[in-house]
N, C-alpha and C positions, 0 to 999 in steps of 0.2 A: 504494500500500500504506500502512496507516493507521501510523505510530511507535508503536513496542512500549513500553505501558511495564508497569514493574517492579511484579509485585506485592507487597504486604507481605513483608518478610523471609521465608524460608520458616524454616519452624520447624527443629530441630534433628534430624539425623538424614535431610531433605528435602533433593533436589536443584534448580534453577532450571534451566527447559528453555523454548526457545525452537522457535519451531514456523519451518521454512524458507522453509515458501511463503506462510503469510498473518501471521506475525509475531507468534503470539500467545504469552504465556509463561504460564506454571504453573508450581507446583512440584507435588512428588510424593514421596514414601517408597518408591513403587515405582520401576523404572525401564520409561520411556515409549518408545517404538519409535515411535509416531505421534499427531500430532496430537487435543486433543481435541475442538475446534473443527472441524477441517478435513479430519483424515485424512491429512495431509502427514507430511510428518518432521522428526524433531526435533533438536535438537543439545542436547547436557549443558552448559549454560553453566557449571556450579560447578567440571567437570572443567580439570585443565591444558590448554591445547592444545599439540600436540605443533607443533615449528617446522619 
C-alpha cells in the first residue's frame, strides 16, 4: 500500500479523511461515507478518537 500523504491544509470549515483500504486522503465540507478513489471507507481524521 502506497504512504498516504497529506494534502494541502484543508481549508476552513473542511474535514481531512482518510480512505481505509487504499490510503488515500481528501478533504471535504461534506461528510464522506466512502472512498473517492476506491469506494472503500473512510475515517474523519480531524474528529477526536474516542479511547
Amino acid at each position: 500500500m502506497p504512504t498516504p500523504t497529506d494534502p494541502a491544509p484543508c481549508a476552513e470549515g473542511e474535514d481531512l479523511y482518510e480512505c481505509l483500504d487504499c490510503g488515500a486522503r481528501c478533504c471535504s465540507a461534506e461528510r464522506l461515507t466512502s472512498c473517492p478513489d476506491c469506494d472503500g471507507r473512510v475515517e474523519n481524521l480531524t474528529e477526536p478518537r474516542s479511547e
